[in-house]
C-alpha angles and dihedrals in degrees: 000000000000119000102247120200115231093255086063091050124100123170108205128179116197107222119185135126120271115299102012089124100256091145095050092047094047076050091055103041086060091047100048077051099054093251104128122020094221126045104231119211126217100226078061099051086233094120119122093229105042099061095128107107093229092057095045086054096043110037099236137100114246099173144055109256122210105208115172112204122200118198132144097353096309133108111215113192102219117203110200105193135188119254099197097103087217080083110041097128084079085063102045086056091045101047087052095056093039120089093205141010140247097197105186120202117184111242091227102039098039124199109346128204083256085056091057103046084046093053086045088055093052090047092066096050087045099234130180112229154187132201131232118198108194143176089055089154090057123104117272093015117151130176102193092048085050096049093045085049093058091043090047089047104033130062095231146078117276108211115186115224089183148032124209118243100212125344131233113354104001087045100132112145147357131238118241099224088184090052096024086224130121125238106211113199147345082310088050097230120196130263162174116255108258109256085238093055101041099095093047099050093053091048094055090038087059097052086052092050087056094049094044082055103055097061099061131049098215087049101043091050086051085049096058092045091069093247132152114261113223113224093246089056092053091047088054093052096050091045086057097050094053094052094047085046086225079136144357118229127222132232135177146205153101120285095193092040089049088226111144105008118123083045086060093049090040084055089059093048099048094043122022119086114265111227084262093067094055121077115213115213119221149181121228098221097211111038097027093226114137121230144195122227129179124198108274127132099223091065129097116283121273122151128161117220095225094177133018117203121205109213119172092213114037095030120236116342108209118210110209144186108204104204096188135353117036137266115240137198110241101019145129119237137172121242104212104191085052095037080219126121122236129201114223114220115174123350133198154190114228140210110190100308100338110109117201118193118230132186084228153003110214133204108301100029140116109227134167125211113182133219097031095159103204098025119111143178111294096022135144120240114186145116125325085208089050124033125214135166123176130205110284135224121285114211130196123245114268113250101197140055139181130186107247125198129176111257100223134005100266085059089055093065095047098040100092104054093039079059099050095053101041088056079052089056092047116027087196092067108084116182115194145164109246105211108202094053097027096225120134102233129200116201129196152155095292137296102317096045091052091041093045088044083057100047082049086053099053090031095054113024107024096243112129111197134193112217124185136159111305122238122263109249097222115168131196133224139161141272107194141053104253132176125201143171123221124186123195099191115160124154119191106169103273117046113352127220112243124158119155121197130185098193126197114201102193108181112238126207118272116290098023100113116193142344140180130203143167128213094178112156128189094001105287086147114031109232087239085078096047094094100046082054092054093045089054086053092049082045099048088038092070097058119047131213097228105044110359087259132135105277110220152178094034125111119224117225121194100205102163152344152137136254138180129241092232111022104039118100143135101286099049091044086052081049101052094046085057087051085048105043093049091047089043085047104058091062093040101087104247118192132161131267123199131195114256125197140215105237128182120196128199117190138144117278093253096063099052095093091047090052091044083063100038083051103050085051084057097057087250116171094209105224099179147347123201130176110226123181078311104324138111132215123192124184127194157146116250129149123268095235089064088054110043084117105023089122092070097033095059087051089052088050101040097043081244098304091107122100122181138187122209136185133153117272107176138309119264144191114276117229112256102244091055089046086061101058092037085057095044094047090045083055091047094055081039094057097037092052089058 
């Protein structure tokens, strides 16, 4: 590949809902280039970005895709990313290394809830951005219902580029309004307007020109003067509302009919920022002063891993945006987040999975290196000389979790380091112990994220895993106020055993844990055994006399008791507390709590009523409801254990269009009629262990 100055380079990251045909327009952009020679399809699993097994057999994109484009003297930097919301964290790494947005919306869904929480996330990075509104040959497809859609959901102006020229069927071509010409075909061959669509085409050309005028003073006063825009005058106007973000413009086509493409990437060239045009904003990490830096190559080193790919063979492969400075084969840099230095062997530019070796990768440009040993994703890669760190990548909580166990003993060995790296891959994915079940969890974005991170698993590092519903961590505690005795009295010949506790259990508000406290007067129990009390307390907490689970939020007060000068000693006094606790317990009211979590719900208006049912079966406590451009959000207070597999219930509810956001709030009690068939269930795998 070409070297491209920083004024020929666009990053530009493709944003859409599941299906709406982001993968085949990002396909057909590199074929109508001269890219690729063949035009891959996605139902075939052929398509550059899509090379990941999983995606070819599912159909869906799972991974951010890097796919240069090289058109008219100009390198676009084409991010593919994935729609399905189970791996958004691909999205999160390739907005932040993007200057400006594609955002596609399907002509016969319209904008989509995905489409929303896509447009939210550009928002925060402040991107410009144009809309692509494809499928136009599809049933049901419609260009004025989408654009009034946009205008109806987003706080912006909505400005069409392009007309249809025919819907569904019959769709074969768009009108320039900027030209006033028609584009036949997938070449795009040149036309009159057709005589139905005239009048249209010089109403909506008028309301562009108005728009290109507003952003620039010479333009707007030659506006007002009544006199002809050039082209090139309304090109400039519209260049500088985009970047301004005072609009968004509009463009149509059809991705798998190849109509309307190289317009659309023209579009991205002549009107999206250049790196140059963006300022990054860094910290110095030793001396805590913030810098500037703008994207030029002479300038010291800074360059954001965006993506880390786990490969068994070749070792990590690290994506990167260097923002100034250039990467270089064969070099040393300093990772600032690690404090560690890496050595640079070979780095690359890739397409899909093609990799091309290049001598460097300038300011401005998305690179990858491969085998950096300490780097991760959202590092900092700069000069040792100069430290820089940039702002890193901000991912979103994980919403769904499933019990994993290896599946024979040799997984077992290799688990742990197959997991390591593959969280390194996919900083979404957590894997934890959970302590109070003892089952090693790995949470994720929903279903299909948890089911495609196994098959990685068993695909790339050998290890085969069985993964199942986790158990709910319920813990116990008590209600009432109870007091109870407990002896530990054993004589064997020699030295006998004798420890004698009088044990206070005083209930404590949510959230308090444990305490322990004496109210020993004249000496009935020597200080020396305070501690072996309060150990058999710590010991008897963690197993509850109701259900086997942690017993919590209760204070444990030593009041009285008795010892012997010879046979007490630390193991009978521990004994005696776990007699007593389980005597004090049982009059103590114990009931069971249960975690609950905060959940927020964002659905279209026409499946509340649906959720609000879905929600009271699940034990929910509604906090709020609120009607937002045709969604709804619904934000409420359910148990965990009613929602172990809500990710996949509210798609099945919403036909995809649901997204939901979950974290822990407090425990609560669980109802009595659910704590009975908690303690029965926990007998019966107590009984079934012996």
């Amino acid at each position: 590949m070409k070297d491209y100055t920083v004024d020929k380079l666009r990053n530009v990251v493709l944003l859409a809902h599941s299906g709406t045909g982001k993968t085949s327009l990002s396909e057909a952009m590199l074929y109508d280039t001269g890219n690729i020679s063949r035009c891959g399809r996605v139902e075939e699993g052929t398509t550059t970005s899509d090379y990941d097994p999983e995606e070819q057999r599912r159909g869906i994109s799972v991974n951010t895709a890097i796919l240069p484009c090289e058109w008219q003297d100009h390198k676009l930097n084409i991010l593919d990313t994935p729609g399905y919301m189970d791996f958004v964290g691909e999205v999160m790494g390739a907005i932040r290394v993007a200057d400006a947005a594609l955002v596609v919306v399907c002509a016969a869904a319209g904008v989509e809830v995905g489409t929303e929480l896509m447009w939210s996330y550009a928002d925060e990075s402040d991107l410009p951005r144009l809309v692509f509104i494809n499928k136009m040959d599809r049933d049901n497809a419609s260009f004025q219902r989408t654009l009034g859609q946009l205008q109806e959901k987003f706080e912006t102006k909505f400005v069409p580029l392009q007309l249809p020229i025919g819907a569904y069927d019959s769709f074969r071509g768009v009108v320039d309004l900027i030209s006033m010409k028609a584009y036949l075909g997938e070449k795009g061959e040149e036309a009159e307007i057709p005589a139905e669509l005239r009048d249209q085409a010089e109403t909506m050309q008028m309301e562009l020109i108005e728009h290109a005028a507003e952003g620039d003073d010479e333009i707007i006063m030659k506006y007002l003067d009544g006199e002809d825009l050039t082209e090139e005058e309304i090109r400039r106007g519209i260049e500088t509302g985009v970047k301004s973000r005072a609009f968004v413009p509009v463009l149509c086509g059809s991705a798998t009919s190849n109509i309307a493409i190289l317009p659309t990437l023209q579009a991205a060239i002549d009107y999206f920022p250049c790196p140059a045009e963006r300022v990054a904003k860094v910290t110095n990490p030793v001396t805590e002063e913030k810098e500037e830096l703008k994207a030029d190559k002479s300038g010291p080193l800074a360059a954001l891993v965006f993506k880390t790919l786990a490969d068994p063979f070749v070792g990590k492969l690290t994506y990167f945006r260097v923002y100034s400075g250039a990467m270089e084969s064969d070099s040393r840099i300093f990772n600032a987040a690690q404090r560690e230095t890496e050595r640079i062997g070979q780095v690359y530019v890739l397409r899909g999975k093609e990799q091309f070796p290049v001598d460097t990768i300038p300011a401005g440009d998305l690179g990858a290196v491969a085998k950096l040993s300490e780097t991760k994703t959202g590092d900092t890669l700069c000069d040792k000389d100069h430290p820089l760190e940039l702002p890193g990548i901000v991912f979103p909580r994980p919403v769904f979790s499933a019990c994993i166990e290896p599946k024979t003993k040799a997984d077992l060995d290799k688990m742990g380091t197959a997991l390591k790296r593959l969280t390194e891959e996919d900083p979404t994915l957590i894997v934890h112990r959970e302590q109070d079940t003892n089952e090693m969890i790995m949470s994720g974005m929903g279903e299909s994220h948890i089911d495609i991170a196994g098959k990685r698993l068993r695909d790339k590092f050998g290890v085969e895993i069985i993964s199942s519903i986790p158990t709910v961590p319920y813990k116990e505690t008590f209600t009432k106020v109870a007091s109870a005795q407990g002896r530990h009295k054993k004589q064997t010949g020699g030295h006998g055993q004798f420890g004698d506790v009088f044990l206070r259990l005083d209930p404590l508000e949510r959230g308090a844990g444990f305490e322990f406290g004496n109210e020993v007067f004249g000496g009935s129990v020597p200080r020396q055994y305070f501690p072996a009390v309060e150990k058999g307390l710590l010991e008897c907490k963690e197993d509850g006399i109701l259900a086997g689970f942690p017993t919590v939020d209760f204070r444990g007060v030593l009041y009285d008791g008795s010892y012997h000068a010879v046979d007490s000693s630390e193991i009978a006094f521990r004994l005696a507390t776990r007699t007593a606790f389980r005597n004090a317990a049982k009059d103590a009211g114990p009931v069971l709590l249960e975690p609950v979590m905060n959940v927020s719900v964002t659905v279209p208006e026409q499946f509340m009523g649906d959720i609000l049912g879905d929600l009271n079966t699940r034990r929910a406590r509604v906090q709020g409801m609120e009607q937002k451009k045709g969604n709804a959000i619904v934000t409420a207070q359910a148990p965990l254990a009613e929602l172990q597999r809500y990710a996949t219930d509210l798609r099945a509810l919403t036909q995809g269009r649901g997204l939901y956001t979950m974290e822990f709030s407090h425990y609560d009690q669980v109802p009595a009629y659910e704590a009975e068939k908690i303690i029965e269930k926990a007998k019966q795998e107590k009984e079934a262990a012996r």
